[in-house]
N, C-alpha and C positions, 0 to 999 in steps of 0.2 A: 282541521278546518272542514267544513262543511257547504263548500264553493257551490253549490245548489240552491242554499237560500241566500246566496249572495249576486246570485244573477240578474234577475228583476228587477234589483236594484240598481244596478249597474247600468242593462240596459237603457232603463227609465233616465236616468242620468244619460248619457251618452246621447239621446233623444230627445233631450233637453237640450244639449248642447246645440244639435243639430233646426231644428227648431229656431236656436235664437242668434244662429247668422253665422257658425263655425263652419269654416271649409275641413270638407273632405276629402282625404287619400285614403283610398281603397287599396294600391297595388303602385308599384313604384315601377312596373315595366312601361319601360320608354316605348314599348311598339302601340301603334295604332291601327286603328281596322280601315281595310280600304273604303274611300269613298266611293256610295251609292252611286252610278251613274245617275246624273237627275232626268235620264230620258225626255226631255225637253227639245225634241229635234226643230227643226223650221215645219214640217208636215204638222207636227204635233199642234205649234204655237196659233198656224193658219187655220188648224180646224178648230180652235179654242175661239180665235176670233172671229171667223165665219157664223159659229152659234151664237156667239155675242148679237154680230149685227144681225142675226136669222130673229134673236126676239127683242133688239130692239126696234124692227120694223112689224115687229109684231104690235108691238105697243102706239107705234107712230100711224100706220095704216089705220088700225082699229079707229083711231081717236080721230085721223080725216072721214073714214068712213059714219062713224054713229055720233061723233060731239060735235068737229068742226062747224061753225064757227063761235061754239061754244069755248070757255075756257080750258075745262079739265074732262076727261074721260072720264066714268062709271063704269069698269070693264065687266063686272059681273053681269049688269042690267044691261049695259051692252046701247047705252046712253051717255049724253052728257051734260054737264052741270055747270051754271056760272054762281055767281049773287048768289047768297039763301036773301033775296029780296022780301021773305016774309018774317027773317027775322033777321033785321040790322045787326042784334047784338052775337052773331054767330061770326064771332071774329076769325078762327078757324079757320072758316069756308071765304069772310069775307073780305080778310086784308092780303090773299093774292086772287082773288077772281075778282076782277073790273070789269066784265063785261067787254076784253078786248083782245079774244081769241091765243090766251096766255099760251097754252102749250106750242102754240106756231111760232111764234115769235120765240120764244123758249128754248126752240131748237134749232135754230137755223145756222149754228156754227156747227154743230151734231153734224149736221151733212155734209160738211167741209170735211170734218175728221173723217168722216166713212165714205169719202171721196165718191159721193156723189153728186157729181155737177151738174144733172139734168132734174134730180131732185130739189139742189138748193134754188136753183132758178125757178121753180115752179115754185117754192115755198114763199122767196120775195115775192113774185107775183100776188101768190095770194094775201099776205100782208099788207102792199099796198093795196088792191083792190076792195079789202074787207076792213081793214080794222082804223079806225077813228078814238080819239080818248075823247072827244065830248060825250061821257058819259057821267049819270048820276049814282056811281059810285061811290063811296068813300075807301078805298084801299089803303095799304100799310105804305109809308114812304119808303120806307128799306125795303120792303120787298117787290115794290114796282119798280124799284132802281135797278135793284141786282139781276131781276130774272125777266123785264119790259125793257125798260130801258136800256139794258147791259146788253140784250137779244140785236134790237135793235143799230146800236155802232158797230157791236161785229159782225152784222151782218151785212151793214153798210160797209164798213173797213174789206173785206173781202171781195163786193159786189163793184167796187169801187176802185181798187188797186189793182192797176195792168200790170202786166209781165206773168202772172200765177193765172192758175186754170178756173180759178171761180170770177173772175173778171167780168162782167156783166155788160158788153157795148152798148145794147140799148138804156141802163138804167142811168138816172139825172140826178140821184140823189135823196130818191123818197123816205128812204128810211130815214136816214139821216132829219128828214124835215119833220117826220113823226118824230121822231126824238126830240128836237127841238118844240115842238108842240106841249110833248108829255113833260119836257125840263121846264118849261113857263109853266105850267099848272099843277109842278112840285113845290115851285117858289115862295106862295105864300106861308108855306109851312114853314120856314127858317124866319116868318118876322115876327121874333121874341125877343125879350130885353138879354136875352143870352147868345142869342145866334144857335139854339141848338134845336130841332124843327121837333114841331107836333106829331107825332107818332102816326098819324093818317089825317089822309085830307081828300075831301070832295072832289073829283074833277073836272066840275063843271061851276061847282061852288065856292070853293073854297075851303078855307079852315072853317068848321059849324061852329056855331057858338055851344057850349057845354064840354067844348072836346077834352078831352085828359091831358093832362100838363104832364105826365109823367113818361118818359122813355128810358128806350134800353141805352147802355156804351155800344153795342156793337150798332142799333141802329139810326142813332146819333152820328156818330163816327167812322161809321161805315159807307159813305159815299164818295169820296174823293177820288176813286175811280173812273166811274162813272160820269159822274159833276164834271171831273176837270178835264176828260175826252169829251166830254158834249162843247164845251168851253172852246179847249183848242182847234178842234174838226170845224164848228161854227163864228167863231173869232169873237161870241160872246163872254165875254169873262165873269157875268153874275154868277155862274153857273161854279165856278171854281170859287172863286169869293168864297158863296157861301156854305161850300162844303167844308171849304181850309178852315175858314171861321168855327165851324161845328167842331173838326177834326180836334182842333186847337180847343174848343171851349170845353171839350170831355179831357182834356192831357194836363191841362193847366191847372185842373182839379183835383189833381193828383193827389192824394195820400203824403203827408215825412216819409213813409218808406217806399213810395215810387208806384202803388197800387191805384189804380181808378178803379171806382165800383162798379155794381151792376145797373143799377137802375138811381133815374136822375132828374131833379124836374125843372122843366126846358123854363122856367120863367124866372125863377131864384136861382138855378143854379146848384142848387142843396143838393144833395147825395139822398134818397132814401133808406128806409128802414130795412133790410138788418143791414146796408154797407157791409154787402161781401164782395166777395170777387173770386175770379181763377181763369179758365181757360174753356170753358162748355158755354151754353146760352145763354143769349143776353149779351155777350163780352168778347167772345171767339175772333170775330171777325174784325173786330177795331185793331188787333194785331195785325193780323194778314192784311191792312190795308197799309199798316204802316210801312212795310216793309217792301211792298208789292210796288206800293205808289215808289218809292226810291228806285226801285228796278227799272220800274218805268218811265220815268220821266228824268231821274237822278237828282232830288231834289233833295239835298243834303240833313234837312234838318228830321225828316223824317225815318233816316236811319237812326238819328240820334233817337230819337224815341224808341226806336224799336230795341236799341242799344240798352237802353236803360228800362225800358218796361221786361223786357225778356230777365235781365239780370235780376228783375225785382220779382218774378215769376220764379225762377230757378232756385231762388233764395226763399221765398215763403211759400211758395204753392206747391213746388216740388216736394214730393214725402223724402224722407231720411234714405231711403234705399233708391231712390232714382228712379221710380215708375209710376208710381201715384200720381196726380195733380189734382189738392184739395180745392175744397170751395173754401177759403180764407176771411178771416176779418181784415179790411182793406187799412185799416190803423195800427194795427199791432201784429198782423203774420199769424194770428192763432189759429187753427185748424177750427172750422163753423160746423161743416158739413161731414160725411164721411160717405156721399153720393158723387159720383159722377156721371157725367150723361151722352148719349151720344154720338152728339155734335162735338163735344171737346177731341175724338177721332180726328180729327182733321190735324190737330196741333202735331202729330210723326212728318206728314208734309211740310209744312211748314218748317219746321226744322230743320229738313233737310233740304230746303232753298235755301236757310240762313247758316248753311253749313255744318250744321249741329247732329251729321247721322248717329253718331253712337247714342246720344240719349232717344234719339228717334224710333231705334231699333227696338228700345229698349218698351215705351209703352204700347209700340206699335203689338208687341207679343201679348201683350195683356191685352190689348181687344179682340186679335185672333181667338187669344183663349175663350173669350164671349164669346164669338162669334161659335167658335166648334160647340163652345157648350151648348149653343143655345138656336143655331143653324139662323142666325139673324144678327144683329145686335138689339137690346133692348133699348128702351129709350132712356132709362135712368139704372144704375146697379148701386148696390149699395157693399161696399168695397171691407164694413167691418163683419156682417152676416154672409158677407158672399153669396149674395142673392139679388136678383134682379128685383126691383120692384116698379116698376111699369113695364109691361111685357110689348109692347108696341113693337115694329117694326115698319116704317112708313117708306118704305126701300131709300136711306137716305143715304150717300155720298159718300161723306167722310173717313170711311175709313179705306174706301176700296179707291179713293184720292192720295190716303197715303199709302196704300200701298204700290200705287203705281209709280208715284215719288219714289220711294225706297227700292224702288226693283231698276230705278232708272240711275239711281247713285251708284249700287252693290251689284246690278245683274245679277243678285243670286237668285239661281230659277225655286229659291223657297218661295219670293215671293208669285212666281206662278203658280206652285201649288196653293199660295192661300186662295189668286184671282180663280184658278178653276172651281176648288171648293164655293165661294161665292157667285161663280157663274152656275155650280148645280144646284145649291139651294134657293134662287133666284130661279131655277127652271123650273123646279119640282114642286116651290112654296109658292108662288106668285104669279106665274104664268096662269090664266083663264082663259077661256073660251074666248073673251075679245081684248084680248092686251095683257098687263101686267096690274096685280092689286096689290097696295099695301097690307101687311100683315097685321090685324087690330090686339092678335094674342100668340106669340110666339110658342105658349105652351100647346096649343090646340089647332093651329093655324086658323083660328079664326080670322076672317077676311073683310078689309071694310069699305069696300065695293070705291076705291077712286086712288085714280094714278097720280100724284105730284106731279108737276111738270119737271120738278129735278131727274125722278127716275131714267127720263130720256136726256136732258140736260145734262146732267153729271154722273150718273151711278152709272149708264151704262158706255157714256161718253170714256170714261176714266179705265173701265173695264176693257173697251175695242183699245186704248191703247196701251194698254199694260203687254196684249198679244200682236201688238203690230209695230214690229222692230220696223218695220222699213215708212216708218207714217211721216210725212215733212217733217212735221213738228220737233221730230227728235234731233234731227240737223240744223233745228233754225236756232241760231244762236244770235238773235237779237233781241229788243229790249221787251217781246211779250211777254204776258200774263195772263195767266186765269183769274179771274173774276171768283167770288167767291157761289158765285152761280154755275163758275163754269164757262164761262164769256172770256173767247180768246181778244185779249185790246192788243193792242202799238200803237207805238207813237213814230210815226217821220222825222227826221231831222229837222222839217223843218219845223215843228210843231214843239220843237225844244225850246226850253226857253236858257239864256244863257246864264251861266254864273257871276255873282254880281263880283263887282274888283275887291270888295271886303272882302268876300268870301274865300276867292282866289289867295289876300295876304293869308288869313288866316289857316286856312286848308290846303297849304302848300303842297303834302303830301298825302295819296290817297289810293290804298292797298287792298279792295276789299275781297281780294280774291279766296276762294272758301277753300279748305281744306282737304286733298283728296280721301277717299273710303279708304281707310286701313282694316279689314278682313283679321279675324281673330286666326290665329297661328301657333302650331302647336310644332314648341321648339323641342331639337332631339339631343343635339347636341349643347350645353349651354358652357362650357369651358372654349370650344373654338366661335360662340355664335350663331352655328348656323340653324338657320329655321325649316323647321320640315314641312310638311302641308300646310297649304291653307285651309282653313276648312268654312264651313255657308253656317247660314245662323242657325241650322238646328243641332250644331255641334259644337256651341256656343255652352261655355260651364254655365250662367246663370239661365237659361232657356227654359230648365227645370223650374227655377224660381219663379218666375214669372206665372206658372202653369199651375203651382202650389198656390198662389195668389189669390186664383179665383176657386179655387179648390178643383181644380179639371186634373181627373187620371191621366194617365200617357195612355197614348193609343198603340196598336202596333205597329202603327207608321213610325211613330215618333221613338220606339223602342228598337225602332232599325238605326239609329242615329247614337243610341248608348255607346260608348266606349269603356271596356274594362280597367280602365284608368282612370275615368270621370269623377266628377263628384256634381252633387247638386249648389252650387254656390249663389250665398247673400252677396250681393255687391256691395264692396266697397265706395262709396259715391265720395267724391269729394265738392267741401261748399264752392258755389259758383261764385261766387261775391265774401269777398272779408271788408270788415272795418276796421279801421284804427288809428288812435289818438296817438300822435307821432311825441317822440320823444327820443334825447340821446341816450342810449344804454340802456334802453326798455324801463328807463322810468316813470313810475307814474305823474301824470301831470294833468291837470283842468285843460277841458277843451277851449280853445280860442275861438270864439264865433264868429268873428270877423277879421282875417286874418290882415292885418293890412300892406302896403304894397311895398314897404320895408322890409317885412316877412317872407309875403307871396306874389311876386309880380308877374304881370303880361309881360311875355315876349314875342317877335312876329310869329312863331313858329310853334308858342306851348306856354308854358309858365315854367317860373325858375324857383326856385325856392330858397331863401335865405337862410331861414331859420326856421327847423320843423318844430319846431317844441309847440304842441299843441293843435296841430293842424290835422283835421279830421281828413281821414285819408281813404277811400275807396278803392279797391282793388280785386279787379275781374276778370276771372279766366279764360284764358284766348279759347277759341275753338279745336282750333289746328293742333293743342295740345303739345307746343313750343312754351308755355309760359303763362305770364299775367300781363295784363293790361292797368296801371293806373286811370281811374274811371274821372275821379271827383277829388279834384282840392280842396277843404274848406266852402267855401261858395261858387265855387269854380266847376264846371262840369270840364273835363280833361275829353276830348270828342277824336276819332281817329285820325290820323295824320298830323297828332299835338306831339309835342315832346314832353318832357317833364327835365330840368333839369337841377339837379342838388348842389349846393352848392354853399354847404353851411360843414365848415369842419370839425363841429362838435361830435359829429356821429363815427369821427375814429378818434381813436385811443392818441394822444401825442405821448414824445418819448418820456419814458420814465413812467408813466399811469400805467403799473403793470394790472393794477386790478380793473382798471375800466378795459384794458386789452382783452383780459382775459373774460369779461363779461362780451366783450365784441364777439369771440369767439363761441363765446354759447350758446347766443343766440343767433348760431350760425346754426345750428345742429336742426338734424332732422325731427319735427314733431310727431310724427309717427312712425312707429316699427311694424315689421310683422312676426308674432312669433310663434315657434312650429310648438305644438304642444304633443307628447306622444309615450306610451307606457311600455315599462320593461317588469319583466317579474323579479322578484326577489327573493323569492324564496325557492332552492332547488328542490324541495325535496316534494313541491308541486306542478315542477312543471310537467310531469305526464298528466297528471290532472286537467293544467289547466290548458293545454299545446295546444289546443283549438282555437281558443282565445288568440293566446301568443301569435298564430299565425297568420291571422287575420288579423290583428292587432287595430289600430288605430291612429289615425298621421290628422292630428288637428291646427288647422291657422286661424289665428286669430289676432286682433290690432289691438296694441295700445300708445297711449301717451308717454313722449318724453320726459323727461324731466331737466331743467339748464340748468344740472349740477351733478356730480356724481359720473359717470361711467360715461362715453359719447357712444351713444349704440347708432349713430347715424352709419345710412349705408354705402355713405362713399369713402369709409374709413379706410386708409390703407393698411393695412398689419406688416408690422415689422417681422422681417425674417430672421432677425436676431434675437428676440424675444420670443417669450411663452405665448400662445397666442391666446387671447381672453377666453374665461370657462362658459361663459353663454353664447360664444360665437364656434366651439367645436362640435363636431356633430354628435360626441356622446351626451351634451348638454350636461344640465346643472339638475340635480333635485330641487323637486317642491313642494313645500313641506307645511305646514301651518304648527302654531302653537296654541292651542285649547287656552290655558292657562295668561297669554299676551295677548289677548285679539288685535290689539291695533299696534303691538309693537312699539310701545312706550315705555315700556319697564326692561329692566336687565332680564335678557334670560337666560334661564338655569342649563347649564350646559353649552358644548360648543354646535355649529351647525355650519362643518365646512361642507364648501362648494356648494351651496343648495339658499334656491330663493326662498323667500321665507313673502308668506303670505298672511296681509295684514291688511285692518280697516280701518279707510280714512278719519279723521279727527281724535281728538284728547290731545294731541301735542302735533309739531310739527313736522313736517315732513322730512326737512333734515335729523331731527331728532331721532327719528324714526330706523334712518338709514344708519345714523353713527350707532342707534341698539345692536342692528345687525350685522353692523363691523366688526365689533366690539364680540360677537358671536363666529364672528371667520366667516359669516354668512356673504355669497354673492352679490347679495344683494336683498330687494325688495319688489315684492308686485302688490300694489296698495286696489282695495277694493272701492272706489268713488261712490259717493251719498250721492251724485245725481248723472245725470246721460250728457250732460255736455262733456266734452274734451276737455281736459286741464292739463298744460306743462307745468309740473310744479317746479315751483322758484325758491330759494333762498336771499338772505342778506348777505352782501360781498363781506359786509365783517364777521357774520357768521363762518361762514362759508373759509373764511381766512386764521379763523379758531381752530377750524373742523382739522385742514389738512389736509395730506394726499385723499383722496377717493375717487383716483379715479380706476380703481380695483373693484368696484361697491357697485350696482344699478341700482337705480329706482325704475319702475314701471307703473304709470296708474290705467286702470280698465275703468270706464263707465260704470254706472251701476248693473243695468239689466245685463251683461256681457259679463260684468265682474261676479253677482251674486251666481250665474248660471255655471261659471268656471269652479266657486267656490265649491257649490255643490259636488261639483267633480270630483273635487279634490277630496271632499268629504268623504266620498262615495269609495274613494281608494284608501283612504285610511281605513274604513270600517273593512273593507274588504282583505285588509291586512298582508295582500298577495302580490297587489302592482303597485309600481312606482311610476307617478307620473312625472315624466321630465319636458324639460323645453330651453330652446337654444334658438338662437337668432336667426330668421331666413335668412342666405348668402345673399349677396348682388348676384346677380348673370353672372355668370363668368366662375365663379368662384364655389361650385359646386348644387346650387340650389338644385336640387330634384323633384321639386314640385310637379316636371312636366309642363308648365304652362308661364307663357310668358307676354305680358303688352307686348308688342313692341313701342305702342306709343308713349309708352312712361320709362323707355330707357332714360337716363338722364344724359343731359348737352353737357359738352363741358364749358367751364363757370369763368368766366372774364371779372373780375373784381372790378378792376379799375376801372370798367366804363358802365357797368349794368348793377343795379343793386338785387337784390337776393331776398325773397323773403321764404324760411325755412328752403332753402335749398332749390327755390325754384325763380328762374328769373323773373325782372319786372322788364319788360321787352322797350315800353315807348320810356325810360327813365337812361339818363344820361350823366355820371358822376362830371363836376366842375372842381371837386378837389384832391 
């Protein structure tokens, strides 16, 4: 042999493999390297936030001294700018400059956070004494709401509420009356035959005649914030009306699969041209209100949305690996776009109010990666080129919101090193001579001479408190909110409104308390349990991945965090939402559309189910990572504190149906395995040749699908200690093997092929057929290669299946195709190579020897109650209650 030109090859394979989502084991020692101190003292975090506010008064002084009582600063020119009143159509500049001293107003809860009480009194001051909205303006409704209007009540709410230190004895309520001034002269904008307002309106005029029929979801649906505190605070209720009415008239238009678009016109009602959607501009904030508004006020039905758009997000918009979030066709879930943009940053926060940190975590690292690439974020990247294409930087929020979210779930001081990193490219890019500039070209820092009113509003608001542990805020556990501006609201008790007695029968139960941060942990011992370090998210196995994503090298920071144990790992994602057309014994049956109440009735407390045969069934993953939630019955939305309960005895086996028993039971089994895939040599009379290899070897995971017949490779098998124990469950494992000659394992093959899975491609016959060739061979089994990337349990006929006989000696395994074709190659790679043998054997449960090194603790498995909880693949259904 001549193992020199077989190397390259080999490599190249192996590099493939890794590439297309294979875990790696480099080293099987259990030890790990100590953790870095994160040097993160209290000295440290105060002088991080002292520079903070050192240039956010940079920014604020600047713009009282050369703009005030203009709206935005030009910090270059070292002036300021309202209106481009010479050219209307400079939307730009002119749907937030109104000519109403925007950046003051803007900031005035900014001073509350940076606890300065003798600044924010002078800022009311100035407020009331200067700013009027009888102006001939036409600004953006959404954005005089969020960052005028929204300035405004919290600045009112603090200047206004005794007992705390920003308390105002002389003030009467000014603000507050500008608000209500600026909510009258928003008004005319909502009267369309839809309820959903014109995109901008005159403030002195009105709606113009010619104006554009067409708005965004997010700025449609984006005010109920805002709206229904001006409403409550003033005891006018137009004000909520007709936000609610907007809210509602963009949800109602929802998509079959639970998506609202981007853009929508306010007079018909009709979706526009391309009806995409996702979680970036345009769209962003209609979530955050849905959620935010429930926080705030507890208005039930708006969790419901939130319940169900998030699921309909998680399910079409999320990429396959759980970091992406596309731009989608809002009808069919198809990937539109392969762009994301800046503003979708914001969605890690969020998340992690609606208790969702792990996924949080997870895209949060992909815009750090932007962000080090690129010492900014850009305003759009384009996720298949891995390149930015609009290089902007307008110092905006979003991301440096969630990471102060995220640092306030995990405490892990990673996320101070992202804010310091942010806080020095923010010094060294943006800082000028009179304030802060946005960045026009992150390649070249080109500069484009004018401050947002965000940049003080939120990017650096969000910044002072990532470094300031001791800030109220962080102990106030009532019903606030941030604004999507950045605008701290509450509500008083008495400004609640109460729950109506429906709602009370219906919603008898009501839990929504979020799940605490489980911290990834690298277990030592896995026979007794116990867990060794915790470790922070840059010791985190997919951290790598995320970093490969945007194509960013490791740094030597980040190479201080490697472990000799590591591997760079694909995530595993599981779907966040299944569906399915209910039936007894997994058979196929026509959907029922309308189930009726014979079938599926109301009870006080949920719905009961009679008879599932045909009832279209929703079903979605808890947070807290206990379970599933049943979502949707048929026409029924199933909403939190419902029950579900069953109550139709067809779905067990009665005595004597040994074969529907035994189909009960299969479809009990686990849909997915993991299995260890890994080479030995085989020929002695090379192992000095090839010992280099050898010892560095290769320890590969990878998933595939069940099959409901043949072998139960689920993992809550017990093994019998009286018996042999199965050949793909030992750690010497089974050979695997292909046959040139059979590609798909349909014909007899020539020869026997004990202990050894035999590797075969899907179609020409069946899949049982398939299995009894390789019986028939003494073969283990089968690993089938899939024509397409969905998941498939393959299935038989129970009279088949009752032909066949014992098998449960036999496996079946099917791999996707891209994961299948890239294994095949392997395997190809080691025939030609003629030297290794590649084998694979089942990962153990915890306990039972796995040495992977690495373990959830959140996907231990619960143990399983039959009688009262139904079970789909191995996992409960939490709000479902057996009645027979």
């Amino acid at each position: 042999m001549k193992w020199g030109r077989y190397w390259l090859e080999c490599l190249l394979a192996v590099s493939v493999l890794a590439v297309n989502g294979f875990r790696w084991f480099q080293a099987t020692d259990a030890s790990s390297p100590l953790k870095r101190s994160s040097g993160w003292t209290p000295q440290r975090k105060l002088a991080a936030r002292e520079k903070t506010r050192e240039l956010w008064y940079d920014g604020f002084d600047n713009y009282m001294t050369f703009a005030f009582p203009m709206d935005e600063l030009t910090p270059i020119s070292c002036s300021g700018q309202g209106p481009d009143w010479c050219n209307p159509a400079n939307i730009a500049a002119n749907d937030v400059a109104g000519n109403f001293s925007l950046t003051l107003i803007d900031v005035l809860d900014t001073l509350v956070v940076l606890d300065d009480r003798q600044g924010f009194e002078t800022a009311v001051r100035n407020v009331i004494d200067w700013v009027s909205f009888d102006v001939d303006t036409k600004p953006q409704v959404f954005e005089t709401t969020i960052r005028v209007l929204g300035g405004l009540l919290s600045g009112h709410i603090f200047s206004n509420q005794t007992g705390q230190p920003f308390y105002l004895p002389w003030y009467k309520g000014e603000l507050l009356s500008l608000a209500h001034d600026l909510g009258k002269r928003l008004l005319p904008a909502f009267a369309t035959p839809t309820g959903l307002p014109y995109a901008r309106i005159n403030l002195r005029h009105g709606v113009v005649k010619g104006e554009t029929v067409e708005t965004c979801t997010a700025g449609a649906g984006s005010l109920i914030l805002e709206f229904a505190t001006l409403s409550r605070l003033t005891g006018d209720d137009r004000f909520e009306k007709a936000a609610h009415k907007a809210f509602f008239g963009i949800w109602n238009r929802k998509s079959e699969i639970g998506l609202v678009g981007n853009t929508i016109n306010t007079r018909s009602g009709a979706w526009t041209h391309p009806e995409t959607t996702g979680i970036g501009a345009g769209i962003d904030s209609f979530y955050e209100y849905a959620l935010k508004w429930y926080i705030m006020s507890g208005e039930i039905e708006f969790l419901d949305v939130w319940d169900d758009a998030y699921a309909a997000i998680m399910r079409y918009s999320r990429a396959k690996d759980g970091y992406w979030y596309r731009t989608v066709n809002m009808h069919s879930g198809d990937a539109a776009y392969l762009t994301v943009d800046s503003l979708s940053a914001f969605w890690p926060g969020l998340q992690v109010l609606a208790g969702d940190v792990q996924n949080a975590i997870k895209l949060h690292l992909i815009y750090y990666n932007l962000w080090k690439q690129h010492c900014g974020l850009p305003e759009v990247y384009d996720t298949n080129y891995k390149q930015a294409t609009s290089h902007q930087y307008p110092l905006r929020p979003e991301f440096i919101e969630s990471t102060w979210y995220l640092y306030r779930a995990t405490r892990d001081p990673f996320y101070l090193d992202v804010g310091e990193r942010v806080l020095f490219d923010l010094t060294t890019r943006a800082k000028v001579a009179c304030g802060l500039t946005g960045i026009q070209d992150l390649r070249t820092n080109k500069r484009d001479d004018r401050m947002e009113s965000f940049a003080l509003s939120e990017t650096l608001k969000y910044l002072y408190l990532l470094f300031d542990e001791e800030n109220f805020l962080h102990s106030d556990d009532s019903n606030y909110v941030f604004t999507t501006e950045g605008h701290i609201l509450t509500l008083g008790q008495e400004h609640m409104k109460p729950r109506s007695q429906f709602r009370k029968r219906m919603r008898t139960i009501e839990n929504h308390q979020c799940p605490a941060y489980i911290p990834f942990t690298r277990v030592f011992d896995h026979r007794q349990r116990r867990s060794g370090l915790v470790h922070g998210i840059r010791s985190r196995p997919d951290v790598d991945y995320a970093r490969h994503l945007v194509g960013l090298s490791p740094t030597s920071a980040d190479e201080q965090f490697f472990s000799p144990d590591g591997w760079c790992e694909r995530p595993k994602v599981q779907p966040y939402t299944f569906e399915f057309v209910l039936a007894p014994n997994g058979r196929s049956v026509p959907e029922d559309l309308s189930p009726s109440l014979l079938k599926l009735a109301i009870v006080p407390d949920g719905y009961v189910i009679h008879n599932v045969t045909g009832v279209r069934t929703q079903i979605v993953q808890r947070l807290d990572g206990t379970g599933y939630d049943i979502r949707k019955l048929g026409q029924y939305h199933v909403r939190p504190g419902h029950m579900v309960y069953v109550n139709d005895s067809t779905i067990f086996a009665s005595r004597g149906e040994e074969t529907n028993l035994a189909q009960d039971e299969l479809h009990r089994r686990d849909a997915e395995v993991r299995l260890r895939l890994f080479t030995t040599n085989v020929d002695p009379m090379l192992q000095v040749e090839t010992s280099h290899l050898s010892q560095k070897g290769f320890d590969i995971s990878i998933s595939g699908f069940t099959a409901r017949f043949g072998a139960d490779l689920s993992s809550y098998i017990t093994l019998d200690p009286n018996k042999e124990t199965p050949r793909w469950r030992t750690t010497e494992g089974v050979a695997v093997r292909r046959d040139p000659g059979n590609l798909y394992g349909c014909d007899l093959y020539e020869g026997g092929h004990p202990d050894s899975m035999l590797v075969v491609q899907r179609g020409h016959c069946t899949f049982l057929e398939k299995l009894l060739r390789a019986r028939d061979a003494s073969a283990a089994g089968i690993i089938v290669i899939s024509d397409e990337d969905a998941g498939v349990n393959p299935t038989a006929n129970p009279d088949e299946l009752t032909a066949a006989g014992d098998l449960n000696d036999v496996a079946v395994i099917l791999l996707p195709k891209k994961t299948g074709e890239t294994f095949q190659e392997l395997v190809m790679a080691s025939e030609r190579l003629n030297s290794l043998q590649i084998m694979m054997t089942l990962h153990q449960p915890l306990g039972d020897g796995d040495d992977s090194g690495y373990a959830p603790i959140e996907n231990e498995e619960q143990p399983k109650d039959p009688n009262r909880i139904l079970y789909i693949n191995g996992h409960p259904l939490i709000n479902t209650r057996l009645l027979v």
